[in-house]
N, C-alpha and C positions, 0 to 999 in steps of 0.2 A: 695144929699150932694154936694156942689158947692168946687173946688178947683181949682188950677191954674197945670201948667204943668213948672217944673224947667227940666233944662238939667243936666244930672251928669258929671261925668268924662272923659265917654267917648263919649259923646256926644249925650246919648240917652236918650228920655224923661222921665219922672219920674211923676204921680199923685199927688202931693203936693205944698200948699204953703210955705210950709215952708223951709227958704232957709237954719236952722240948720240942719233938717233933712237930706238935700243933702248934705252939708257938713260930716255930721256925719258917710253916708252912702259909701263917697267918701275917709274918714280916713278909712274905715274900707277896702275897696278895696285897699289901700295904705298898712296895717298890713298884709293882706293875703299877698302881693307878696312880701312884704319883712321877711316875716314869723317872724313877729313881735309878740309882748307878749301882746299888748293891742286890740283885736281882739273883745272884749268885748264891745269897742265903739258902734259896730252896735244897743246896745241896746240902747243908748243915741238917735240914729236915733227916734225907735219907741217912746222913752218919747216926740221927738218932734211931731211926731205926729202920733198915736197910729192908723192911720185909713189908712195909708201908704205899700199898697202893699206888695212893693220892699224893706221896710224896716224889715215889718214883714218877709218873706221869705227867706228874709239872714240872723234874726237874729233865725228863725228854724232851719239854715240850722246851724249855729256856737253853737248854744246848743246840739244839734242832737250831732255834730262833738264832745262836752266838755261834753257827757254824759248826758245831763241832760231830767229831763222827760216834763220839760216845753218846749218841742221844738215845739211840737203839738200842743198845744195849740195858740204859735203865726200862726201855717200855718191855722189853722182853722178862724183864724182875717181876714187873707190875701185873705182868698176863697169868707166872709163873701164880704167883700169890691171889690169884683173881678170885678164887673160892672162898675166901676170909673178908673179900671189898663188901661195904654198905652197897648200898644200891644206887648211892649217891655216887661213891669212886668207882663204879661200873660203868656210870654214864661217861663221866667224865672220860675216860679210860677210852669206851667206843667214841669219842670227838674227837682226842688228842689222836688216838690212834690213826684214827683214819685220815687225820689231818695233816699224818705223817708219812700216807703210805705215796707208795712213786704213782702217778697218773691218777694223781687225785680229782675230781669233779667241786671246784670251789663255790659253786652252786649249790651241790650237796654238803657240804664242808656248813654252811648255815643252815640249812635244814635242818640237820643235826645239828647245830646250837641252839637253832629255835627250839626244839624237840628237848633239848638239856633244861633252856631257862622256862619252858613250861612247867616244868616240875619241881625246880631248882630256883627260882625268880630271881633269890637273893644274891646269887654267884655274878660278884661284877666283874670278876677277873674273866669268867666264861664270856660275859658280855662285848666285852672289850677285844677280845679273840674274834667274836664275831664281827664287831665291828670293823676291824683292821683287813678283813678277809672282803666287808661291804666295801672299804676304801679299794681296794686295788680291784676290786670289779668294775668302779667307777658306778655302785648303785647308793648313795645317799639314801634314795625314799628305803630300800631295805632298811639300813641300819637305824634310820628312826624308826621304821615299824617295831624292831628288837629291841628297842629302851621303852616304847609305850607299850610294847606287852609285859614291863615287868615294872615299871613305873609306878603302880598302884602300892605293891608289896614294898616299893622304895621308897615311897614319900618322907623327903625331909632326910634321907640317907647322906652322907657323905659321899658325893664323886658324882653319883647318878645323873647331875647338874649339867657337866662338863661333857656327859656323855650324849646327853640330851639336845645340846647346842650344836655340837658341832653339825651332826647331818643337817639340822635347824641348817646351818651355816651356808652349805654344803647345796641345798634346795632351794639359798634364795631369802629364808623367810627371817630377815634381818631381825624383824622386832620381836618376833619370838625368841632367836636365839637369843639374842642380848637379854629377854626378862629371864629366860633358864640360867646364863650363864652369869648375869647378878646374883637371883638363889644361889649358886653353888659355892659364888665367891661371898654372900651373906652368910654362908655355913662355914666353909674355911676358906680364909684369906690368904691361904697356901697352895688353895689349891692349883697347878699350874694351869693346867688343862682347862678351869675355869678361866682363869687370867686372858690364855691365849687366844680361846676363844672371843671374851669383850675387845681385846685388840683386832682380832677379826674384824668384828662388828665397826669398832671406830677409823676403820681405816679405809673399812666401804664406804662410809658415810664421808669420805676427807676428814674427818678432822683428827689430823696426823699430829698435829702440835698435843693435844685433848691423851692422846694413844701415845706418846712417847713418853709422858710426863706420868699417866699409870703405869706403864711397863717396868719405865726405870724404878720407880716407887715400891714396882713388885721384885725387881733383880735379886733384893739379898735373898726371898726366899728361894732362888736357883741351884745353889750351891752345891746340892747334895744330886741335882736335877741328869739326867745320864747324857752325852755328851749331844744326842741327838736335842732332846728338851734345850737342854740352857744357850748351844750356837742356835737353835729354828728360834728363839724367843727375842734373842739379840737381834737374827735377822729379822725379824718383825719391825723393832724399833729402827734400823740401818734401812729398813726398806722406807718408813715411814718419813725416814727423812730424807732418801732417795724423791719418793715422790710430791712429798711437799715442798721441793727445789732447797733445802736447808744446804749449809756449804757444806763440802764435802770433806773436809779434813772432819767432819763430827762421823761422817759415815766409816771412811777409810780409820777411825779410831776404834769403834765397834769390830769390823773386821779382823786390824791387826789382836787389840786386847783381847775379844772375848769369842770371835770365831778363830781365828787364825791359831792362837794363843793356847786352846782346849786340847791340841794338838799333842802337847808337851808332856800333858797329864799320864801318869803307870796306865791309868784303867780307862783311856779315852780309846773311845771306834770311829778310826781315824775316816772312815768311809762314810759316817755320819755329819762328820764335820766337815767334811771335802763338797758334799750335797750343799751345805746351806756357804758355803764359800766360794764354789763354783757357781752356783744360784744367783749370788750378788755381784759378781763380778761381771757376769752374764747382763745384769742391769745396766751396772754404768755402761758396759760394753755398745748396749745399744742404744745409749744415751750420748755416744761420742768420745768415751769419756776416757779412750783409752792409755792418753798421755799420763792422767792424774794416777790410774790404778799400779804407774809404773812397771817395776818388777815382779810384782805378784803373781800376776799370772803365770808369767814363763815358772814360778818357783811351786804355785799350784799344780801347772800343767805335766810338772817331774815329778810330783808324787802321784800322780793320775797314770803314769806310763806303768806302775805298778801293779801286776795283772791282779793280787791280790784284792784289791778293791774295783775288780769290776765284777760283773754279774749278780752283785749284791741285794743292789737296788733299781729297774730299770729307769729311774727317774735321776740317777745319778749318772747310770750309763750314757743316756743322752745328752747329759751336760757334759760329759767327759767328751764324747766323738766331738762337741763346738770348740773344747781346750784345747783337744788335742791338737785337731785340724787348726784354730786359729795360730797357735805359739808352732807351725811347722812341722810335727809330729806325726806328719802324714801316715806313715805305714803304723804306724800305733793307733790310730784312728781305725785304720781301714781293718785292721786286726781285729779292732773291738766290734765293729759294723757283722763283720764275720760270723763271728763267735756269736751272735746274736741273733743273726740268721739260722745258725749251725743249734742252737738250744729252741726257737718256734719252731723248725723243723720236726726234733723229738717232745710236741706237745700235744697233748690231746687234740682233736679236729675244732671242737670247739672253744678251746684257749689260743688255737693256731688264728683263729679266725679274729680275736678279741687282740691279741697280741700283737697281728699285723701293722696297724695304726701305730703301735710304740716305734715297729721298726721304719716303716714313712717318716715318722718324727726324727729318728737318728740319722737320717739318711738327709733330712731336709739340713739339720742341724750341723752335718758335714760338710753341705753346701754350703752355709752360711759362711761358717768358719773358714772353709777356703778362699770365701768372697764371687760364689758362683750365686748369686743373687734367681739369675733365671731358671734356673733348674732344681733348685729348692721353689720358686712357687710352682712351678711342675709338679713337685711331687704333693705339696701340700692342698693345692687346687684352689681355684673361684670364691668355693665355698668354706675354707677353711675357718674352724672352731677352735679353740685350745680346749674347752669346759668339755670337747667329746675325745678328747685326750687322756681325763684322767685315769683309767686303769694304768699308766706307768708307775702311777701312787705317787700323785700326788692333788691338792687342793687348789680350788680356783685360784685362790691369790699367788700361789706357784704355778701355775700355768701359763698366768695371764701375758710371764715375759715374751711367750711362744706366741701369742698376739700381738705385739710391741717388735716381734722379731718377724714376723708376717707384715705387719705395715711397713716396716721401714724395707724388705724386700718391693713391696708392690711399691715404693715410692723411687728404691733408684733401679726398679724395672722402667721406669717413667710410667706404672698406669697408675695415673692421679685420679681420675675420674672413681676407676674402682675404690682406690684407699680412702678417697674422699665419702664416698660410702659407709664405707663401712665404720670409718671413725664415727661421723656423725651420729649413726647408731650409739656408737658403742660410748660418747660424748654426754648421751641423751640419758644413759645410766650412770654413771659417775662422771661429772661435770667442773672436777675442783681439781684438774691432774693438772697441771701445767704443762707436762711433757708431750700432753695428749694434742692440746691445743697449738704447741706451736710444730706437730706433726702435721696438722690440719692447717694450718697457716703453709707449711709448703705444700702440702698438696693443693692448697687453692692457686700459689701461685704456679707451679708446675703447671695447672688450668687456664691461668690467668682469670680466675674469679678475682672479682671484688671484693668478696669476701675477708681476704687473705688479713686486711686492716684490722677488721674484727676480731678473727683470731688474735692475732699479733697483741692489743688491746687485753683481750682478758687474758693470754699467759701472759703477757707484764704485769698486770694485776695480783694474776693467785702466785707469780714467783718470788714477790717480798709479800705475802698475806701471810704464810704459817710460820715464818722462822726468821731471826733478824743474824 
């Protein structure tokens, strides 16, 4: 089969004449980093030319990712053609591949990306792959090891920024990620992934009023953003004013218009959107606050009974078992509990082992929702973390409710003393919650500490400080 060799985007060669296909292939490396809704182009690539490696293999790897069972079918085109691949859509081709096969080693699965971007450095779409695979391992320090090993070759790149902060984020190391994820937003002021990340940064820090007033500022560029990007970016602002005590009809407006609402859309992933809806409901939930969220819930909790969107995401799963169980949906809960048991079961030994923890989470997250307060800290224990949670995928600032949802267990377990504890810790790192403090104000008087005044005093204070 005779063909020409085109360069792509990053400058590496490609098996094809055809110069749409490259284009096509090079939109589609454009939608992944800016976590765009038209990510479907990659198929356009193969209509240009169906005999194209690098075309088939990204576009197995974007059906794989959107569910579908045609994914296989293009990696087996891709294998067929393998004798005509550069050397470059060979590697790629052993990543995707194996990324794809049943009983994979996600351990390995980076290995072999690392192994890719040593050669390849410039490929940020491979990066990003790797990345998402560090997220739900729950290894941050990985995923910045994989941007400072290609970092050098990116200097001043578009995106590379965004990619750089977040483990930054991820590890803690606040002032760093924020000067990375200034560069990125210095370079394009589009960039979302930059954005999201400085909203990170300002929401650790409190100053929630400083992070709603960029976010919104940044909103028009969302538009094109895929349903998961433009509801997490809302929920960012909805949480910001969740925790900076702002009233709540501004929160409950966020929700209904720009989570709730994404719903509606031909090309929205309605299990994307059910994550950062469920997510925030979850807040106020254990803020008290379950008179104001009204109906919602019960109308959330009906499209959650929908088995199609479970198994998706396990960070969605968990929040579904607390919907379900809370709005009544008990054997729908217990069904998903199951089925969740029933999928670690057929997992490798050691994904069975890493996985375990997600399922204690669902199961704790059951109790809650029932209102079995003491047998959710049963399952959680003493020493419970949320941050050694994250392989369900997800990020501290999403975890953190599962901490928020552990205090207020140990508090109408009556053990104050413990919750007293551990607040104060956790007080001594972000110090500007309002909700945290007058958690801390009942667990002092549950004690009958003195204290309890003191508390009381500074959440009055920080609850009319960020928002009038």
């Amino acid at each position: 089969m005779e063909t020409g060799v085109i360069l792509d985007r990053w400058g590496y060669e490609v098996a094809t004449s055809s110069h749409h296909c490259v284009s096509a292939i090079n939109s589609y490396y454009h939608q992944v980093l800016i976590y765009g809704r038209e990510r479907s182009v990659i198929l356009e690539a193969v209509e240009h030319d169906k005999h194209c490696v690098l075309a088939n293999v990204l576009a197995s790897h974007f059906l794989h990712s959107s569910g579908s069972s045609r994914a296989l079918a293009y990696l087996d085109v891709a294998k067929s053609d393998l004798d005509h691949a550069t050397s470059y859509e060979k590697l790629v081709f052993k990543v995707v591949s194996y990324l794809l096969s049943e009983n994979r080693d996600d351990e390995e699965a980076v290995k072999l990306h690392s192994e890719l971007l040593k050669q390849f450095p410039r490929d940020l779409v491979s990066l990003k792959r790797a990345q998402v695979l560090c997220f739900y391992l729950g290894q941050p320090d990985r995923s910045l090891s994989l941007v400072q090993q290609v970092l050098p070759q990116n200097e001043g790149e578009n995106y590379i920024y965004g990619l750089l902060a977040f483990p930054l984020l991820e590890l803690g190391r606040m002032e760093d990620a924020e000067k990375a994820a200034k560069r990125g937003f210095e370079i394009n002021k589009q960039d979302c992934w930059s954005q999201h990340a400085l909203c990170h940064v300002l929401q650790y820090k409190c100053q929630f009023r400083e992070a709603v007033e960029f976010m919104e500022k940044c909103s028009s560029t969302w538009s094109s953003s895929s349903s998961f990007m433009l509801t997490h970016n809302w929920w960012h602002v909805a949480l910001c004013y969740v925790e900076g005590n702002a009233p709540r009809q501004r929160v409950l407006e966020i929700y209904d218009n720009y989570i709730w609402k994404e719903q509606n859309k031909n090309d929205a992933v309605s299990a994307e959107v059910y994550l950062n809806a469920t997510s925030l409901l979850l807040r106020l939930y254990v803020r008290g606050e379950l008179d104001i969220i009204g109906d919602r819930l019960k109308r959330l909790a009906e499209r959650l009974t929908n088995k199609a969107n479970w198994y998706i995401e396990w960070h969605l799963d968990v929040l579904t078992v607390w919907a379900l169980a809370k709005t009544g949906e008990i054997s729908k809960a217990e069904d998903l509990l199951a089925g969740l048991k029933n999928r670690i079961s057929r997992m490798t030994k050691k994904k069975q082992q890493l996985m375990q923890r997600g399922m204690t989470l669902a199961k704790a997250l059951y109790a809650y929702g029932r209102g079995f307060d003491r047998e959710g800290l049963e399952l959680l224990g003493p020493d419970f973390d949320a941050t050694d949670y994250k392989m369900i995928g997800a990020s501290d600032e999403q975890v953190d409710v599962f901490n928020e949802v552990w205090y207020c267990m140990l508090l109408d377990s009556g053990k104050a003393w413990k919750a007293i504890e551990v607040m104060e810790k956790r007080i001594k790192k972000r110090d500007g919650i309002p909700f945290l403090w007058r958690l801390l104000e009942r667990g002092y008087k549950l004690a009958k500490r003195p204290e309890a005044g003191i508390a009381n005093e500074k959440a009055k204070a920080l609850e009319g400080h960020y928002f009038k």
